[in-house]
N, CA, C and O of each residue as an XYZ file, in Angstrom:
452
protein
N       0.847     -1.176      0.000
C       0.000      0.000      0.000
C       0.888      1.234      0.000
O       1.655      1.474      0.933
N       0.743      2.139     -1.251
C       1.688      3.224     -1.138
C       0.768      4.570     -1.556
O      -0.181      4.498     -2.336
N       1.087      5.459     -1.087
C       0.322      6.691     -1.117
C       1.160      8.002     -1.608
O       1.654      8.646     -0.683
N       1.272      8.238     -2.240
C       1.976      9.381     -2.714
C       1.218     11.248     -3.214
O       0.603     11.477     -4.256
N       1.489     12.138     -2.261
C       0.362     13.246     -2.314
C       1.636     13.983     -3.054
O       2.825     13.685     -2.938
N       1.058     15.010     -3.834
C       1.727     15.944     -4.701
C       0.836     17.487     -4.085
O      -0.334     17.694     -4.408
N       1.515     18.313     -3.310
C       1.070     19.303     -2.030
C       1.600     20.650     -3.368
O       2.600     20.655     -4.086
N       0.597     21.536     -3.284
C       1.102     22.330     -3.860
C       1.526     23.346     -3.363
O       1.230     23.637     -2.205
N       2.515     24.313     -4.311
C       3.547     24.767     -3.684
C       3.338     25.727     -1.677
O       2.623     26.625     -1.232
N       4.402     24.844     -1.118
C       3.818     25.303      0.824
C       5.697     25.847      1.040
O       6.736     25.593      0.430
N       5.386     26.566      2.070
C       6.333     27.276      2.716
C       7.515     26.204      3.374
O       8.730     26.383      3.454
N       6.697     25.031      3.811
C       7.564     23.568      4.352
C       6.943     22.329      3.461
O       5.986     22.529      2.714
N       7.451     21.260      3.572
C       6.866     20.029      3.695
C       5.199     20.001      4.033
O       4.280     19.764      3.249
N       5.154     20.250      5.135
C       3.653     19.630      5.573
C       2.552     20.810      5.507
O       1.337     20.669      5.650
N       3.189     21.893      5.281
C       2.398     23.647      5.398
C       2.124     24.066      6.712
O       1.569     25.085      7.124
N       2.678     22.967      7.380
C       2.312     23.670      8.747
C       3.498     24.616      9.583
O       4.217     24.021     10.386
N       3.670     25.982      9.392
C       4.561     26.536      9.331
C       3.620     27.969      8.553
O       2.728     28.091      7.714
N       4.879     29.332      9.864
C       3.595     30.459      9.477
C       2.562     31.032     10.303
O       1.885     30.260     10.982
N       2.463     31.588     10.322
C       1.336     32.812     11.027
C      -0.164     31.891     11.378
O      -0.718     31.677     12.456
N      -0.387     31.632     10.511
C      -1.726     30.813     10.053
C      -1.734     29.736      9.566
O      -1.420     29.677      8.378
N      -2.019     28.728     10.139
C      -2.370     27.522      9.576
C      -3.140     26.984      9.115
O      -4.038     26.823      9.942
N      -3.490     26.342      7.745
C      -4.720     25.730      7.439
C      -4.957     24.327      8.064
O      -4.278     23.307      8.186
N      -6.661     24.851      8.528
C      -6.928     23.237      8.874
C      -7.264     22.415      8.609
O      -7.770     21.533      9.303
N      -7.085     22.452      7.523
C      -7.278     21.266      6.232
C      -5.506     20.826      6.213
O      -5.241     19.627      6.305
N      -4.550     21.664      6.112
C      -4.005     21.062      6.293
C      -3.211     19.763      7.432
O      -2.606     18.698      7.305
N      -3.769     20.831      8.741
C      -3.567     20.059     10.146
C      -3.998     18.225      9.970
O      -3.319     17.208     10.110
N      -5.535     18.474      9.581
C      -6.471     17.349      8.894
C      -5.298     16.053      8.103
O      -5.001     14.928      8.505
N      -4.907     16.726      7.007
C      -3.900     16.090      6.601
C      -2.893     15.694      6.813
O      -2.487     14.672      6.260
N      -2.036     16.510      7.849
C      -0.693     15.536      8.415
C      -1.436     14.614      8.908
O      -1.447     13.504      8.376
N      -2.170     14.880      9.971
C      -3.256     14.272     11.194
C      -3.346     12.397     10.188
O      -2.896     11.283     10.455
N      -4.000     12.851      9.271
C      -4.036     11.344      8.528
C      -3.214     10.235      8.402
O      -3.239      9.038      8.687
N      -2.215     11.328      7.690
C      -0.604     10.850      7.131
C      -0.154      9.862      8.142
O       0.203      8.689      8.037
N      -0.283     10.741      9.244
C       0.859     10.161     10.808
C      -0.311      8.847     11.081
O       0.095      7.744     11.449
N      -1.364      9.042     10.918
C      -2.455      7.898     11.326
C      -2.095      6.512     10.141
O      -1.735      5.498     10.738
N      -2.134      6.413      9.071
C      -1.727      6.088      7.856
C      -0.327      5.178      8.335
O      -0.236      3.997      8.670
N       0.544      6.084      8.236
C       1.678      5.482      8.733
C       2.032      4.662      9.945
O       3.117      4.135     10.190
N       1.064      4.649     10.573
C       0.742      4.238     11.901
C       0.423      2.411     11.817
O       0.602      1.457     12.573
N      -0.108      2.614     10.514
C      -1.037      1.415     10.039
C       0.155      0.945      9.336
O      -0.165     -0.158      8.891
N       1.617      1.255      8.932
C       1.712      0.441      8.128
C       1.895      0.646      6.348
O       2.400     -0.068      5.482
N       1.036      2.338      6.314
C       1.147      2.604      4.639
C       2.350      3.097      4.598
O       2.926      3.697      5.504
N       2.780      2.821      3.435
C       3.998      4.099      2.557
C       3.397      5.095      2.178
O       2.835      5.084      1.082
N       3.366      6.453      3.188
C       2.953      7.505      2.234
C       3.948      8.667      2.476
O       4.376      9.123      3.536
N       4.222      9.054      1.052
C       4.515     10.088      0.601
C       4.304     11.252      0.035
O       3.521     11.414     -0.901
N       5.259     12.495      0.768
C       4.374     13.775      0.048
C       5.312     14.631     -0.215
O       6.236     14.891      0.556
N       5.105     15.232     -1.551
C       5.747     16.123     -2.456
C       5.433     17.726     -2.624
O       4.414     18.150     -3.170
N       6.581     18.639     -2.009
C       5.731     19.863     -2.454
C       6.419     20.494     -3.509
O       7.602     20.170     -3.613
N       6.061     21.163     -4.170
C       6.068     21.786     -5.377
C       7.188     22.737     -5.153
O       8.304     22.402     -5.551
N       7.047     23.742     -4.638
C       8.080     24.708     -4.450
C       9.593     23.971     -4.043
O      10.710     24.405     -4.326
N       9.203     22.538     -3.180
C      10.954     22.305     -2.940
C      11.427     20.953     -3.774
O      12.547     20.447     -3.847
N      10.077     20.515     -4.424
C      10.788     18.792     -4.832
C      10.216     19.220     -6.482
O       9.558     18.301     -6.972
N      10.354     20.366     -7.329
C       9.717     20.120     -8.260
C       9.850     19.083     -9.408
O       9.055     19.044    -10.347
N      10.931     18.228     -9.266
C      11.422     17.353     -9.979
C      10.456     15.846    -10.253
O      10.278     15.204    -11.288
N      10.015     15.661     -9.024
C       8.925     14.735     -8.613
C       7.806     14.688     -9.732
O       7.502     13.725    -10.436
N       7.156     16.226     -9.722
C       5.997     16.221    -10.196
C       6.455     16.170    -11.922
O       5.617     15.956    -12.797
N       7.341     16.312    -12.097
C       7.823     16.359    -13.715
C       8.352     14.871    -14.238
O       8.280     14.591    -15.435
N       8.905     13.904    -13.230
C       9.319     12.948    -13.356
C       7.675     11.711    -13.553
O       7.590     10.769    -14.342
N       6.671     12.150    -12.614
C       5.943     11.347    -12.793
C       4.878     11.422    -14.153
O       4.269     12.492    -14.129
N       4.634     10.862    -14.917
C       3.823     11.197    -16.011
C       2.239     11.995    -15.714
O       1.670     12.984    -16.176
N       1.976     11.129    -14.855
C       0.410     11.571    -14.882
C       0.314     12.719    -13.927
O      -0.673     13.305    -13.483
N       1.626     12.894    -13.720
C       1.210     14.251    -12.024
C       1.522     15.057    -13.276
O       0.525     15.703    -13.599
N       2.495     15.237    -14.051
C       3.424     16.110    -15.070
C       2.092     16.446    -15.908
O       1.593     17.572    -15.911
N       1.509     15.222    -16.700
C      -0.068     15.282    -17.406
C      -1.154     16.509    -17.281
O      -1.612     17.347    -18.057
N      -1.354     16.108    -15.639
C      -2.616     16.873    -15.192
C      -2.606     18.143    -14.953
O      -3.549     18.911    -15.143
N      -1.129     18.516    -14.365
C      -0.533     19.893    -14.528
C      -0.519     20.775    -15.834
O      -0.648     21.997    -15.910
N      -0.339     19.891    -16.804
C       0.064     20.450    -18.049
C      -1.424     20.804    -18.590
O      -1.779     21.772    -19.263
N      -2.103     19.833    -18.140
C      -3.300     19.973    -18.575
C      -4.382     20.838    -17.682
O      -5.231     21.364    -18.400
N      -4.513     21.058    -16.516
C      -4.839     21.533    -15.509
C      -4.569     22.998    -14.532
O      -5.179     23.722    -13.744
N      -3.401     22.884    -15.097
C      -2.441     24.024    -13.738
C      -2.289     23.137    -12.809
O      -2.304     21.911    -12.694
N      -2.031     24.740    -11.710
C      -1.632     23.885    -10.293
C      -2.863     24.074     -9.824
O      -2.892     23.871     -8.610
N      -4.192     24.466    -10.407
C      -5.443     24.298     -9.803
C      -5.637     23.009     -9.448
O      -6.226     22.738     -8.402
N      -5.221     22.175    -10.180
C      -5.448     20.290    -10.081
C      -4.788     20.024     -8.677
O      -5.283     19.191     -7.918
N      -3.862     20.616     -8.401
C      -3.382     20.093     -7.028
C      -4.109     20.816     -5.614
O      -4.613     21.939     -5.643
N      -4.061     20.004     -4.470
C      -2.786     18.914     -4.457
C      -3.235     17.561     -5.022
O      -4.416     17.374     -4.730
N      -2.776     16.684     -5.637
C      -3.113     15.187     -6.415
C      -2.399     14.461     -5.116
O      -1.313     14.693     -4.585
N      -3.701     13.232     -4.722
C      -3.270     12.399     -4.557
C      -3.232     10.575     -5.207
O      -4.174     10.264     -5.936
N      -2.449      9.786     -4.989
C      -1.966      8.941     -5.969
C      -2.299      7.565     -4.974
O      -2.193      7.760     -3.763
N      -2.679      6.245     -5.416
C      -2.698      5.771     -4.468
C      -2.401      4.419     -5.018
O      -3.055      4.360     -6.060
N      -1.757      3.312     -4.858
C      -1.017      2.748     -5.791
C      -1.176      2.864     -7.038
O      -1.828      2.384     -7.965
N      -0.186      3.852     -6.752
C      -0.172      4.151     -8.872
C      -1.202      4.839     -9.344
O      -1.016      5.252    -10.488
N      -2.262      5.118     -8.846
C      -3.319      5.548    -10.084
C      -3.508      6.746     -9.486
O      -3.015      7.036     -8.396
N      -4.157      7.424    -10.102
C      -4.766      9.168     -9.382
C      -6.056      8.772     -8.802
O      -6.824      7.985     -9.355
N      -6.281      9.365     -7.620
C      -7.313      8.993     -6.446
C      -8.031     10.030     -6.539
O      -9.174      9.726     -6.879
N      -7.855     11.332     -6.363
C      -8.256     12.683     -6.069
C      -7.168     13.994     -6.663
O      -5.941     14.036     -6.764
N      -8.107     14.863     -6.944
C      -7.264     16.187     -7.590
C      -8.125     17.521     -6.874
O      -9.163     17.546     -6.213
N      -7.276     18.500     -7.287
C      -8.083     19.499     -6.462
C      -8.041     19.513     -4.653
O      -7.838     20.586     -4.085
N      -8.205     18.508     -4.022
C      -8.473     18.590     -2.903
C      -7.695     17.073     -2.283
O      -7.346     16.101     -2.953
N      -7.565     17.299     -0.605
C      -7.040     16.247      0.132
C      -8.091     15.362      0.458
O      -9.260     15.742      0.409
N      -7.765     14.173      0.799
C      -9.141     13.078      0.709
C      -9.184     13.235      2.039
O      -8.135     13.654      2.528
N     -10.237     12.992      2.913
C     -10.616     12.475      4.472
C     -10.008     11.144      4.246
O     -10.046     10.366      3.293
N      -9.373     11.111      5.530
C      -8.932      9.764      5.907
C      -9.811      8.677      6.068
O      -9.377      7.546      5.855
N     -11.010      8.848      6.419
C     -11.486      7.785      6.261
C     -12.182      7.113      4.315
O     -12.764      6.144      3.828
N     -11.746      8.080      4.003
C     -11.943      7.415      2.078
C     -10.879      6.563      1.624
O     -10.844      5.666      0.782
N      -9.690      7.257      2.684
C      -8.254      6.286      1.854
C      -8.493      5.386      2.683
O      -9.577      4.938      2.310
N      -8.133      4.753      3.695
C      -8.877      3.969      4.319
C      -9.988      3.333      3.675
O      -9.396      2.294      3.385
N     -11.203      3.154      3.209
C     -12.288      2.849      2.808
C     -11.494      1.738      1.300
O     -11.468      0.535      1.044
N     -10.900      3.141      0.569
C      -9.688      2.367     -0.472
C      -8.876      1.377     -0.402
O      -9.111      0.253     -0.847
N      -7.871      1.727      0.159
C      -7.073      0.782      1.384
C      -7.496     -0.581      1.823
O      -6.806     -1.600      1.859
N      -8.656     -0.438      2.126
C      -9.530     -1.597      3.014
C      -8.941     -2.071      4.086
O      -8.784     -3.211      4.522
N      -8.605     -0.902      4.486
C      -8.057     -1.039      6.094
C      -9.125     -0.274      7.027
O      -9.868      0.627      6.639
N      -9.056     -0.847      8.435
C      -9.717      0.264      9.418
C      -9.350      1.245     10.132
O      -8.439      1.184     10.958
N     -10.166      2.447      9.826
C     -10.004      4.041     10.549
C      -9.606      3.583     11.819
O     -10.364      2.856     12.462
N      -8.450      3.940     12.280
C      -8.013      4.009     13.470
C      -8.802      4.765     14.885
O      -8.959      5.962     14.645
N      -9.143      4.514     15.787
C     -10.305      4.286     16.644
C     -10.049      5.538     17.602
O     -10.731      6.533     17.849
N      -8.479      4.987     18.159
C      -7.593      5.778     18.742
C      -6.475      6.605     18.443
O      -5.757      5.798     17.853
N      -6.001      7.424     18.456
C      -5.536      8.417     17.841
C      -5.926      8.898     16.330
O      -5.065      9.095     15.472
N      -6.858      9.009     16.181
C      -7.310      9.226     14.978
C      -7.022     10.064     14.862
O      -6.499     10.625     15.824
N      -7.162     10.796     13.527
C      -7.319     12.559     12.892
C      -8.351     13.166     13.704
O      -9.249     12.636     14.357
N      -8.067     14.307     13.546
C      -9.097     15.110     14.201
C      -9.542     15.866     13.104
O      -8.856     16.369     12.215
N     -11.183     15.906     13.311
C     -12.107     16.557     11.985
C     -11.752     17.596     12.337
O     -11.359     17.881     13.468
N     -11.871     18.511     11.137
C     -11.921     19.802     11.247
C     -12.883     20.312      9.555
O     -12.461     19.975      8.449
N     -13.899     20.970      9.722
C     -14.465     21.515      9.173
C     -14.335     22.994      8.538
O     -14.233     23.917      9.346
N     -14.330     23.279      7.248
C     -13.963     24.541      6.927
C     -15.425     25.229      6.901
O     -16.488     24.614      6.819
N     -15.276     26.509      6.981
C     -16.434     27.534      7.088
C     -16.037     28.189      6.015
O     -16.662     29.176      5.627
């Protein structure tokens, strides 16, 4: 099980970093670390520091070309494109996966307004 997110361009790695944090992004480490917890390979790419990644892979390179960076962040989930535009809730990759949402230490929801 490998997971590979393509983050568009963030100030760090995870975006958490900065005055303000998004909590969508919080949402998303929150997963990642849950994810990894279980056992997945996941990986994440940001634009501003790994741009090589997104040019090396065909279909991330594709959707860009075809898309912008509106398409991101893309996530990938063995091999195929899962989601564009937006980060998945952990419990969808999971659902994918066919593994179970972790009970205890889970992500913490966070809802945008």
């Amino acid at each position: 099980m490998r997971i590979k997110i393509y983050d568009p361009a963030m100030c760090c790695s995870s975006g958490l970093c900065g005055p303000s944090i998004d909590p969508v992004l919080v949402k998303m480490n929150e997963a990642v670390l849950a994810l990894k917890k279980q056992g997945v390979d996941v990986e994440r790419f940001n634009l501003a520091q790994q741009p090589k990644e997104f040019l090396e892979n065909k279909k991330i390179a594709e959707l860009l070309h075809k898309g912008g960076k509106k398409v991101l962040p893309v996530t990938m989930i063995n091999g195929e494109v899962f989601k564009t535009g937006a980060y998945p809730d952990y419990e969808e990759i999971c659902k994918v996966l066919n593994i179970e949402p972790m009970k205890k230490g889970k992500p913490i929801s966070v809802t945008r307004k």
